[in-house]
C-alpha positions in Angstrom: 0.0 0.0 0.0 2.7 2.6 0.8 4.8 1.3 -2.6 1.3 2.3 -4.5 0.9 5.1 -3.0 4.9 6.5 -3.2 4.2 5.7 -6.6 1.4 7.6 -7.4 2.9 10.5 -5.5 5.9 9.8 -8.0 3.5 9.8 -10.9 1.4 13.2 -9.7 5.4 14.9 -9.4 5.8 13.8 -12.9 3.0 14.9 -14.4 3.1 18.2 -12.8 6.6 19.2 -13.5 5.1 18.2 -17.5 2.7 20.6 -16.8 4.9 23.3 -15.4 7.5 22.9 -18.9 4.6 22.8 -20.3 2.9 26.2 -19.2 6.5 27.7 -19.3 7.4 26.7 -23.1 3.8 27.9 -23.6 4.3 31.3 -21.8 8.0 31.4 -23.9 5.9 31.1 -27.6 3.3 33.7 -26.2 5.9 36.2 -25.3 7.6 35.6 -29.2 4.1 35.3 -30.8 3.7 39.2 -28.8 7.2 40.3 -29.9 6.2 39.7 -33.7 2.9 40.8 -33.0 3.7 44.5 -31.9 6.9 44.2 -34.5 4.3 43.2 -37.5 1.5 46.3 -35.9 4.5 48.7 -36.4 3.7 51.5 -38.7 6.9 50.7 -41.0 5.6 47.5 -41.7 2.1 48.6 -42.1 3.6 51.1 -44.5 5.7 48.6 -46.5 2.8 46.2 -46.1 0.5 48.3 -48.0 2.7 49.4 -50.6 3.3 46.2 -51.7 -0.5 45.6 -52.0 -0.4 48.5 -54.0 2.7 47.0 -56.2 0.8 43.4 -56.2 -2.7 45.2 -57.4 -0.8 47.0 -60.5 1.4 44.3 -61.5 -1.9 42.2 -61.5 -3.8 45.2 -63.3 -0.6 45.4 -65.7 -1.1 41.3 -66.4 -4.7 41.3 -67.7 -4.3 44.7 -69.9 -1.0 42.4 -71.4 -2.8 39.3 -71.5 -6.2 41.2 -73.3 -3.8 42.5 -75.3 -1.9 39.6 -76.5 -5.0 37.8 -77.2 -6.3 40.8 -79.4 -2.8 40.6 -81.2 -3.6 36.9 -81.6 -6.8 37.1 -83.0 -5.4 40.2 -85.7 -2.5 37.6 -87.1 -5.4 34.8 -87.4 -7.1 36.9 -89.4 -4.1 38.2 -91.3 -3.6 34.2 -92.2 -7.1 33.8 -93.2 -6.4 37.1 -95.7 -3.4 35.7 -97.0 -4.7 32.1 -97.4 -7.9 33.8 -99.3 -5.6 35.6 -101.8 -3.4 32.7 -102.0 -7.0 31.0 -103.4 -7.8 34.0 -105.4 -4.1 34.0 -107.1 -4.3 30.3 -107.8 -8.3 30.8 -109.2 -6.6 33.4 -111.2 -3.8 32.2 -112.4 -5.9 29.1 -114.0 -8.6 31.3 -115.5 -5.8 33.6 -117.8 -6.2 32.3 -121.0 -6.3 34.4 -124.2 -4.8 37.7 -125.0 -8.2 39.7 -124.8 -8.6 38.5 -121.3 -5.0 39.3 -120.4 -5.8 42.9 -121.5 -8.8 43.3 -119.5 -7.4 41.5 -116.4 -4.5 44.7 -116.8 -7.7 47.1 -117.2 -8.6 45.8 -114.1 -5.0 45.1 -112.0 -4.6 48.9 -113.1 -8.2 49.9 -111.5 -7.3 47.8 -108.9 -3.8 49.0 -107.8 -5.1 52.5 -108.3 -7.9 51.5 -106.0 -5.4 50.2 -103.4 -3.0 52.9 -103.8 -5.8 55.3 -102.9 -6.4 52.9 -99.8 -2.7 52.6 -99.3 -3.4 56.9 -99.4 -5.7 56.8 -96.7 -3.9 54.3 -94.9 -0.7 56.4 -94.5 -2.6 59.1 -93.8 -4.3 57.3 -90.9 -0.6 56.1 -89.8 0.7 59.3 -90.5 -2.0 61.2 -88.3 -1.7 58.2 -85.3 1.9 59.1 -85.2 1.0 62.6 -85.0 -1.4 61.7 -82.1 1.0 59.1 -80.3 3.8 61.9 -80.4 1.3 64.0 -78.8 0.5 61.6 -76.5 3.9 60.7 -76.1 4.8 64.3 -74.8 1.8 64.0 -72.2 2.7 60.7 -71.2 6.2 62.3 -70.8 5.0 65.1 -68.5 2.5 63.6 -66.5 5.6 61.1 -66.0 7.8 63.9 -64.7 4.8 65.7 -62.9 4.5 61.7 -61.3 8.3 61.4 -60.4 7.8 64.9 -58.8 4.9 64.1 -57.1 6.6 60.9 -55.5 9.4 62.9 -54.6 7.5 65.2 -52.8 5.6 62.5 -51.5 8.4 60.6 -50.4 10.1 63.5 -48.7 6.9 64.2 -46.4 6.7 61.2 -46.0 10.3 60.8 -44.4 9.5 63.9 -42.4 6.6 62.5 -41.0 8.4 59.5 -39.6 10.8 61.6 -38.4 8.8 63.7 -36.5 6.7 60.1 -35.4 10.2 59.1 -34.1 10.5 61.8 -32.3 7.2 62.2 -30.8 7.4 58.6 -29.7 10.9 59.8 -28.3 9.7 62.1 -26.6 6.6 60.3 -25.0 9.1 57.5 -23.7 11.1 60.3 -22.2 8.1 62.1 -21.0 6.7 59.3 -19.4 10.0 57.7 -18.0 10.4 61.3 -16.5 6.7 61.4 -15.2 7.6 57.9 -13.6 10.7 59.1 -12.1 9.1 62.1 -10.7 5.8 60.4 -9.2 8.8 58.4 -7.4 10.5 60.9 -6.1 7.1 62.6 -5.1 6.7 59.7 -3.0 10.2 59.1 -1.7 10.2 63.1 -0.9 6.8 62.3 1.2 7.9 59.5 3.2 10.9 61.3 4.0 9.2 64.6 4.2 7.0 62.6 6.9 10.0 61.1 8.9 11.7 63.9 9.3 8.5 66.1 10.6 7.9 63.3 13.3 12.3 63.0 13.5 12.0 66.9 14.2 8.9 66.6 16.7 10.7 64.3 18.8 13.5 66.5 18.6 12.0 69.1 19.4 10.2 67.7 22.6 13.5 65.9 23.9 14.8 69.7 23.5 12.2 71.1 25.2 13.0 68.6 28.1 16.6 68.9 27.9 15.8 73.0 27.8 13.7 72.2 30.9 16.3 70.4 33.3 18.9 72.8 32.1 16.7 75.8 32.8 16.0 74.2 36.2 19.4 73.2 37.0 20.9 76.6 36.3 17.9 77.8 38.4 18.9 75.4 41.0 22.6 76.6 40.9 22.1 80.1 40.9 19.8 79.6 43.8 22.4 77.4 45.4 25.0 79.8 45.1 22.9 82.9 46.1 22.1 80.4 48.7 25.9 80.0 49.7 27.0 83.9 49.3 24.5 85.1 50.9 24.6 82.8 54.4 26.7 83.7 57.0 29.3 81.0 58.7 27.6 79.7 61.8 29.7 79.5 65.0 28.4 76.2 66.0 29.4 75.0 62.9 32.9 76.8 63.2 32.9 75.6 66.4 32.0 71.8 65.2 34.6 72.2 62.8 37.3 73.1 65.1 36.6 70.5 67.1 36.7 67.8 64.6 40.1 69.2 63.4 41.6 68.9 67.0 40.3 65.4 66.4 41.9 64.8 63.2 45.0 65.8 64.6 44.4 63.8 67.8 43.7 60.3 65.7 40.4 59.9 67.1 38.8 61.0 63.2 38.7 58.9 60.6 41.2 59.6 57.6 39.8 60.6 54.2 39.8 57.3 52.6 37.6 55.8 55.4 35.2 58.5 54.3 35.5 57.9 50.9 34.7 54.3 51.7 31.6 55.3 53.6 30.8 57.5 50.8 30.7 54.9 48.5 28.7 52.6 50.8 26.0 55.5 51.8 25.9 55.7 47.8 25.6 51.9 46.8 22.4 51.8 49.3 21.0 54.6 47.6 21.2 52.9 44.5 20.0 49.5 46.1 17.4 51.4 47.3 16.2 52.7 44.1 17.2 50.3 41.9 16.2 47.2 44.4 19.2 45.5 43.4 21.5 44.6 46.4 24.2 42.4 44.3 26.4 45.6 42.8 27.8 43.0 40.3 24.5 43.1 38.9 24.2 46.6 39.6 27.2 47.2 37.6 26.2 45.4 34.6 23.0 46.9 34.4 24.4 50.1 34.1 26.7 48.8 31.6 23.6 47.3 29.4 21.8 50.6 29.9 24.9 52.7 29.0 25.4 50.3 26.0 22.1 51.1 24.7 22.2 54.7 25.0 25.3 54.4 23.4 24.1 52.7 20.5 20.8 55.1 20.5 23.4 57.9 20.0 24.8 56.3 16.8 21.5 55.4 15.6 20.5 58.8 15.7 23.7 59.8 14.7 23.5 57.7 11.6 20.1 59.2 11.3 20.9 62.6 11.2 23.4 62.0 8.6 21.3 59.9 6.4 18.5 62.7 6.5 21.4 64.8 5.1 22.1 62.6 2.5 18.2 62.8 1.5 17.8 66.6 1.7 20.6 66.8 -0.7 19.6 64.0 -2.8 16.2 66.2 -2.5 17.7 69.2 -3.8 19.7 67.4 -6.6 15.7 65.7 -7.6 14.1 69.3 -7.4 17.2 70.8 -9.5 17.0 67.8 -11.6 13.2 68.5 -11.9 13.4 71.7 -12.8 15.9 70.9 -16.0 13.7 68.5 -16.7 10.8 71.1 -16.6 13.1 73.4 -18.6 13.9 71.5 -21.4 9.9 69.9 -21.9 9.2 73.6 -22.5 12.1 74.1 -25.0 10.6 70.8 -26.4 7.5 71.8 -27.0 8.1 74.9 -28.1 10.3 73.4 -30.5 7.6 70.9 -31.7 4.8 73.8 -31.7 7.3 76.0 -34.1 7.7 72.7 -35.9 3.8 72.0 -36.1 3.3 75.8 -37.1 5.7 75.3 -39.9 4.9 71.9 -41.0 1.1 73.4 -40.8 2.3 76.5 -43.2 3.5 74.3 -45.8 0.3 71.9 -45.6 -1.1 75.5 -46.5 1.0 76.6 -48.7 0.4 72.9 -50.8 -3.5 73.0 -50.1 -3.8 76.5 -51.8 -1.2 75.8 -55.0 -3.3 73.0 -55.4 -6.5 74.8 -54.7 -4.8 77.5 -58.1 -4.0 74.2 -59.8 -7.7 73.0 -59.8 -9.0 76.6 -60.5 -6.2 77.1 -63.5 -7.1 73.4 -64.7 -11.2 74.2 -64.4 -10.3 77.2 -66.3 -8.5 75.6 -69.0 -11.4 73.0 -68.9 -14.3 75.3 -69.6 -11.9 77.2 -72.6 -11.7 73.8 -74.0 -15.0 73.1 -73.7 -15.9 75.9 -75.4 -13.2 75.6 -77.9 -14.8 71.8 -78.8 -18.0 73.5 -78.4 -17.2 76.5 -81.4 -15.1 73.2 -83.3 -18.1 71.4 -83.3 -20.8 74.2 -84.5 -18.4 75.6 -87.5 -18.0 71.8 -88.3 -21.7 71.7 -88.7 -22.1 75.0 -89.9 -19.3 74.3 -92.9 -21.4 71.2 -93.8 -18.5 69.2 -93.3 -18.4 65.2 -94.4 -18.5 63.2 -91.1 -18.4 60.1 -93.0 -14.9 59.2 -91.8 -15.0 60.3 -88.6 -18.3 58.0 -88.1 -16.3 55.5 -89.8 -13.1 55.9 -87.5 -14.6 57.0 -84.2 -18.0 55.6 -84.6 -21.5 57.7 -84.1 -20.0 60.1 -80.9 -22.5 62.2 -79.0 -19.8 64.2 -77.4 -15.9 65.1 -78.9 -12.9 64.0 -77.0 -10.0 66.0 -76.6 -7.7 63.8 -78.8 -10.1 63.9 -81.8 -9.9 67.9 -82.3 -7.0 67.4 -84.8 -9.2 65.6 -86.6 -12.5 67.7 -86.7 -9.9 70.8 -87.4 -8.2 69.0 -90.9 -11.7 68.3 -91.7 -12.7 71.8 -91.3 -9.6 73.0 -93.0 -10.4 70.4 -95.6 -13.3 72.0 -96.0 -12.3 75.7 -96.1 -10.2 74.8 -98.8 -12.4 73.8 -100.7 -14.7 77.0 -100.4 -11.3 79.3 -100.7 -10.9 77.5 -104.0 -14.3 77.8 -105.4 -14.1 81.6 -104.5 -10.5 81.9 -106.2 -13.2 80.3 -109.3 -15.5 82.4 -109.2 -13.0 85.7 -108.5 -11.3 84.5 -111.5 -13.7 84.7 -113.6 -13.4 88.6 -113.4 -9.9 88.5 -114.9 -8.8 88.5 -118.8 -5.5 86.7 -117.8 -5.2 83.1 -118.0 -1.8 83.3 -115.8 -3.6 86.0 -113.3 -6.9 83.4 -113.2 -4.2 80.4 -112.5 -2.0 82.2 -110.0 -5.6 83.8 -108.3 -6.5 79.8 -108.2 -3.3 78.4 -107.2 -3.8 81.6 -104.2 -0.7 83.5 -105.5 -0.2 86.7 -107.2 2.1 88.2 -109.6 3.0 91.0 -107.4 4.3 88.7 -104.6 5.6 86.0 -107.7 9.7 87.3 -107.4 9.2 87.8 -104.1 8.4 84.2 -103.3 11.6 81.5 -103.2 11.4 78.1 -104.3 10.1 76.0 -102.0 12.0 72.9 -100.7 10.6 69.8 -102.9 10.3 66.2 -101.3 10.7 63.3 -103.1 8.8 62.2 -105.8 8.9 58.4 -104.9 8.3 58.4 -100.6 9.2 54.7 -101.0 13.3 53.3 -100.3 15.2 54.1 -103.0 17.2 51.0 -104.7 20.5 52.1 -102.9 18.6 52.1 -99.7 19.7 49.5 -96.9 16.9 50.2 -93.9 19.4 48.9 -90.6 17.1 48.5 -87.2 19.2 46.3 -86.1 22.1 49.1 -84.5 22.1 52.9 -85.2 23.9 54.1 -88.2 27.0 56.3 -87.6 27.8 59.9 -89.3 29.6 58.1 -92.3 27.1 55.7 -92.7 24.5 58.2 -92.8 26.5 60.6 -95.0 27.2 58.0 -97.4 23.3 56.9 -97.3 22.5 60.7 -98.3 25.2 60.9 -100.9 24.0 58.2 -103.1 20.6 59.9 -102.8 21.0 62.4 -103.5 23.0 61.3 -107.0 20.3 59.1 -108.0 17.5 62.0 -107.5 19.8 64.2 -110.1 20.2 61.8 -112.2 16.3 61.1 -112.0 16.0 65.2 -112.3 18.2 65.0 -115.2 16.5 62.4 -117.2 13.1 64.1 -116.3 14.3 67.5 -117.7 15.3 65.7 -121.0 11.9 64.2 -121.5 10.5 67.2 -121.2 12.9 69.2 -123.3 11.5 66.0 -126.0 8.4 66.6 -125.2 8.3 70.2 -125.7 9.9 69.8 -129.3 7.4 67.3 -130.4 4.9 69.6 -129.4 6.0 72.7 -131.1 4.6 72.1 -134.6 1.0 71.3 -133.6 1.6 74.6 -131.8 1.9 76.8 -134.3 -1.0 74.9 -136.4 -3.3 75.4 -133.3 -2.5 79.2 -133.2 -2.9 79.5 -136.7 -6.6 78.2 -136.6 -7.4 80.3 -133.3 -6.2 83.4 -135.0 -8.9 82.7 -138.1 -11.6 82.0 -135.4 -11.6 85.7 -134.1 -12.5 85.2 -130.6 -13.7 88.4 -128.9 -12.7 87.4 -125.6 -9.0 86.8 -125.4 -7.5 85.8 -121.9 -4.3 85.9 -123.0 -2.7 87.3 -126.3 0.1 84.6 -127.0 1.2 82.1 -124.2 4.9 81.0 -124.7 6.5 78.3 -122.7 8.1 80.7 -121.1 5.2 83.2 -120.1 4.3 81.2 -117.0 6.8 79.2 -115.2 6.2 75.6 -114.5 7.5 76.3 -110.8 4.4 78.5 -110.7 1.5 76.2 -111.5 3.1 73.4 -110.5 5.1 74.6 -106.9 3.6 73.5 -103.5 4.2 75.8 -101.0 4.0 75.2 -97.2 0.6 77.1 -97.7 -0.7 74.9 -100.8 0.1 71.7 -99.0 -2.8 72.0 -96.9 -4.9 71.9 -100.6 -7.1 69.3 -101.2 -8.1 70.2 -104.7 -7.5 68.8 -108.1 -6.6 71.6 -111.3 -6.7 70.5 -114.8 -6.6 72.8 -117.7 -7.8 71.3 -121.1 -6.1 72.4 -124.7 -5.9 75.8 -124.8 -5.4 77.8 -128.4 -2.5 80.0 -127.4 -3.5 83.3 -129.6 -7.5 82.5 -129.0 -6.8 82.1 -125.8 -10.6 81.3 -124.6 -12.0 78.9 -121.7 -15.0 77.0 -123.0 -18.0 77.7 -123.6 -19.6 75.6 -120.8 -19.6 76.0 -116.9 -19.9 73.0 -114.9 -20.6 72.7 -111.1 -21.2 69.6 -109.5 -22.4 68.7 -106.0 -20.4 70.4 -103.3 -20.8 67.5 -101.0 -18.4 65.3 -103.3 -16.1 68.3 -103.6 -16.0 68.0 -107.2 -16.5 70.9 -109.5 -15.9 71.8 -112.9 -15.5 75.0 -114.5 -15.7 77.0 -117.6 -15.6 80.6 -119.1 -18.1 82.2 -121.3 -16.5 82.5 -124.1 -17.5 80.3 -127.6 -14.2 78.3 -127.9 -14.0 75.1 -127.4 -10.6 75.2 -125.4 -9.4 73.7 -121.7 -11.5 73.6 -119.0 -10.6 73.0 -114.7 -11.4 70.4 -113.1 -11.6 70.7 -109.3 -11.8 67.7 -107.4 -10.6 66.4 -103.9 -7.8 64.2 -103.7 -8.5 61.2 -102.0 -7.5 61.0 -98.0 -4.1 61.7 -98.6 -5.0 65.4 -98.8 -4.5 65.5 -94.5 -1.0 65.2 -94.9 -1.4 68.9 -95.2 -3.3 69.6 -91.8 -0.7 67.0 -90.4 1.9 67.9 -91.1 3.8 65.0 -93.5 4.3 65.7 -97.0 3.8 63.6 -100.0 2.5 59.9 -99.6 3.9 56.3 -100.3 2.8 56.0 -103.9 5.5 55.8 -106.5 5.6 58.6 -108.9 3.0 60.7 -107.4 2.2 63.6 -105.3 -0.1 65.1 -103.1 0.4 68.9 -104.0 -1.8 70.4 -106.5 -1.2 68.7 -109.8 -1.7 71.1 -112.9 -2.4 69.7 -116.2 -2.4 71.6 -119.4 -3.6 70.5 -123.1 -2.3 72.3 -126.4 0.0 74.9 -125.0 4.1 74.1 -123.9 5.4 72.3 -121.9 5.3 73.9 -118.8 2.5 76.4 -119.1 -0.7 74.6 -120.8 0.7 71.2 -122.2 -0.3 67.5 -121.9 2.8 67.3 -119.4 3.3 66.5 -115.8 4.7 69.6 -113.3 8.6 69.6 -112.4 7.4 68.4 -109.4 6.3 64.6 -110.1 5.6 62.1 -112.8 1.8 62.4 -112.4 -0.2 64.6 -110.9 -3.3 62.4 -109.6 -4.0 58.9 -109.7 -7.5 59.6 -111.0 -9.0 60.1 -114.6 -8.1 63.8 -115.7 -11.5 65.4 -116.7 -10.9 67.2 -120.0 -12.6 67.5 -123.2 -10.0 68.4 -125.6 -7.3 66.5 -127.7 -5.1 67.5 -124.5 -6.7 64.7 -122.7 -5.1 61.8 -125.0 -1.7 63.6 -124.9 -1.7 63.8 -120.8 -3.3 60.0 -121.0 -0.2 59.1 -123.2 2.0 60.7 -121.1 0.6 59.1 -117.8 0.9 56.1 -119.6 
């Protein structure tokens, strides 16, 4: 019974000291898991917590736009291979179905229609690219200043920021300090109380063990002065001289006792005394009571000895507290009057930031409302200039309100559009002049007074494409010899282009000098009785000026073709033609009874916003989009079947003319 029982006393031990590890590696994890707790609930780690949130969110934002954007890319190159298999189909079907000469010569008919057709598209197509690019470079810049205004911001951001935690640090400081120092001083508050306490009740009994010890001295110098007043003022008594001359005589006789034997007697009269009041008859014991008694005053005297010089040691250790204390109090104030100048400043630039930004809105609500009214006036002279919204309903869609990024476009339009009307009122103010080269400069919006003033424009390239010399490296940038070789052999093929474009003109103009003269010859018989122009020679009108695009012309989006003049006649035709204004295409005549030229007007196709854009000339080989001037019966720069100095044709559609001119310029086109 005792083994089970010492055994399950043994087991209960066990068991309990399990417990105890237990509780303790328990209390260990709590104290960690506490540690990591307040360490995670800092606001650094909040901080850097939420920014990368922030960074998670984007790059997750960033992942779908690049994933929605790789599928759309995906999708565009499977329809791409479903183009190119379907012409692959059409080429084979095609190739099988050319059999015979006559079907040859109508399948070129129609590869002719159909490149023009596709070089138009190709037109509009560069245009498009040309004004994206226009409108990513804007973008571009925005993107590049709102990227600056961001790294600013961020900046900015990041330096408050870094100020913030720096004061947060050292308010935190400064309640640890403030606290620790409130501690310190509620401790000393107390300290100073107990011993403020002690030493009143120290001093009370001090003062009442004076008073008593004032007291016994008071009446013990009472009690000597009375005792000697009491001895100078008495007067010897013969019996006692008597007595003492009688105990002298006895002294001297032996029969008195000698001064020892009194002193003996003495000190017996006094030990009975003290038996008496003490009660104690042993003077052994007598004598070691005193000696207890006289050890414990003796060790009361150092106690309060020691007393007194520890209450010392705490008034001074009081003095060093309250002069401690009052540094203390000294520099809290310089401490918070440093934090409130701090606050006041910190508050002052909150202010100053609140109201720039407060201007910022106002100037960017101001701006707002301009450009509202800006779109606003855009929009009603679009509608008021009966402009075509076809292609902008084809490229935007049907919009109910304009964006900010599409004013480019509403603005070519419009200028599109003013062209047009500035060109059908250079018409109609021609038709008030006599001169054929006045009416063509007063078309092409020149005059001869400002003609020598005016210098030759710079001419692009007739062909926009790469030349043959060309070598197109994206691979590394090209260096300055590179690039100045890449110029130089351009530059030598365009004068050797120039130079064997000035000799077929030259040809030209000598072929055509004998049907010249016959054409004059037969005007002059006619008598017409409205001459424009008396006699037109090649050089009476410089091809530079019908055929030169200014900076200003560029921004044309009109088509001029004079027919076969007779060079001494000199007349327009008879007939006047204006079409409908919505499809921009008009032609006109004069009055007079000839049957000469007439002008075509007519839009070029989309290309013609390279001139609102800003890019000059298009893609297509061999042509241009300045205004092309085509003349029939007259020389070769003035009024003949022959292209401008400035290109090899002047527009890729049909030229509109009903005199022998138009098979010359077809033959040349061709």
């Amino acid at each position: 019974m005792e083994g089970e029982r010492r055994a399950y006393s043994k087991e209960v031990h066990q068991r309990i000291n399990k417990q105890l590890e237990e509780i303790q590696r328990l209390e260990e994890v709590r104290a960690d898991l506490q540690v990591q707790i307040s360490a995670a609930q800092s606001q650094v780690k909040r901080l850097r917590d939420s920014e990368r949130l922030e960074n998670l969110d984007r790059l997750l934002k960033g992942r779908i736009q690049v994933q929605a954007e790789v599928e759309e890319l995906q999708e565009q190159t499977r329809a791409l291979d479903k183009q190119i298999q379907e012409w692959e189909t059409r080429i084979f079907t095609h190739s099988k179905n050319v059999r015979s000469s006559g079907f040859i010569r109508d399948q070129k008919v129609k590869s002719r229609r159909r490149i023009r057709i596709l070089e138009d598209q190709l037109d509009r197509a560069t245009c498009h690219f040309d004004m994206q690019l226009v409108q990513n470079a804007a973008l571009r810049e925005e993107l590049d200043l709102l990227r600056i205004e961001r790294n600013h911001y961020l900046n900015m951001d990041r330096k408050l920021k870094k100020k913030i935690r720096h004061l947060q640090n050292m308010v935190s400081t400064l309640t640890l300090s403030s606290t620790s120092a409130y501690a310190v001083r509620e401790e000393a508050k107390a300290k100073m109380g107990l011993l403020r306490e002690r030493a009143e009740k120290e001093e009370a009994q001090s003062e009442t063990e004076a008073q008593v010890l004032r007291r016994q001295i008071s009446h013990l110098e009472q009690l000597h002065r009375f005792l000697k007043l009491k001895h100078n003022d008495r007067q010897p008594d013969p019996n006692v001289l008597q007595k003492r001359e009688k105990r002298a005589q006895e002294v001297a006789e032996g029969l008195r006792k000698t001064s020892q034997e009194t002193l003996v007697l003495r000190y017996e009269d006094a030990l009975n005394k003290l038996s008496q009041l003490t009660g104690e008859s042993n003077p052994d014991l007598l004598v070691q009571k005193y000696l207890e008694i006289e050890e414990r005053n003796f060790a009361e005297f150092n106690f309060i000895n020691e007393q007194n010089l520890e209450l010392e040691h705490v008034q001074e250790e009081i003095k060093e507290l309250q002069e401690a204390l009052g540094n203390t109090r000294a520099s809290e104030g310089d401490r918070h009057l440093l934090q409130e100048q701090q606050q006041q400043e910190l508050q002052q630039r909150v202010d100053n930031v609140r109201s720039e930004a407060e201007s910022l809105e106002a100037r960017f609500q101001d701006v707002r409302e301009k450009l509202e009214k800006l779109k606003a006036g855009i929009q009603l002279l679009f509608t008021k200039a009966c402009c075509d919204g076809s292609m902008i309903d084809d490229l935007l869609g049907v919009k109910t309100s304009m964006r900010d990024r599409d004013l480019g476009l509403f603005l070519s339009l419009i200028e599109k559009r003013l062209v047009e009307l500035l060109t059908v009122q250079a018409f109609l103010n021609a038709q008030n002049f006599t001169s054929l080269a006045n009416a063509a400069l007063l078309v092409l919006g020149q005059n001869l007074e400002d003609l020598p003033k005016k210098m030759a424009s710079l001419r692009p390239p007739d062909n926009l494409e790469d030349p043959p010399g060309f070598e197109a490296r994206d691979d590394y940038p090209m260096s300055r010899e590179e690039l100045l070789s890449q110029v130089e052999k351009l530059v030598e093929l365009q004068e050797q282009a120039e130079a064997q474009h000035q000799k077929d003109l030259a040809d030209a103009a000598a072929k055509l000098d004998g049907t010249l003269g016959m054409d004059l010859a037969s005007t002059q018989r006619n008598g017409s009785s409205t001459a424009l122009v008396p006699s037109l020679q090649p050089h009476a009108i410089p091809g530079s000026i019908l055929s030169q695009g200014t900076s200003k012309d560029r921004s044309s989006h009109g088509r001029v073709t004079f027919g076969p003049l007779s060079p001494s006649a000199g007349h327009l035709p008879s007939h006047t033609t204006h079409s409908d204004p919505s499809t921009g295409h008009v032609t006109l005549g004069s009055t007079s009874a000839s049957s000469g030229g007439h002008m075509t007007f007519r839009p070029v196709s989309a290309s013609s916003y390279l001139g609102s854009t800003g890019y000059v000339g298009s893609s297509r080989g061999g042509e241009s989009t300045e205004w092309g001037v085509e003349s029939g019966g007259t020389t070769s720069e003035s009024s003949g079947g022959l292209r401008s100095s400035r290109g090899h044709a002047s527009s890729p559609g049909p030229a509109s003319s009903t005199g022998p001119g138009s098979s010359s310029s077809k033959d040349s086109r061709g």
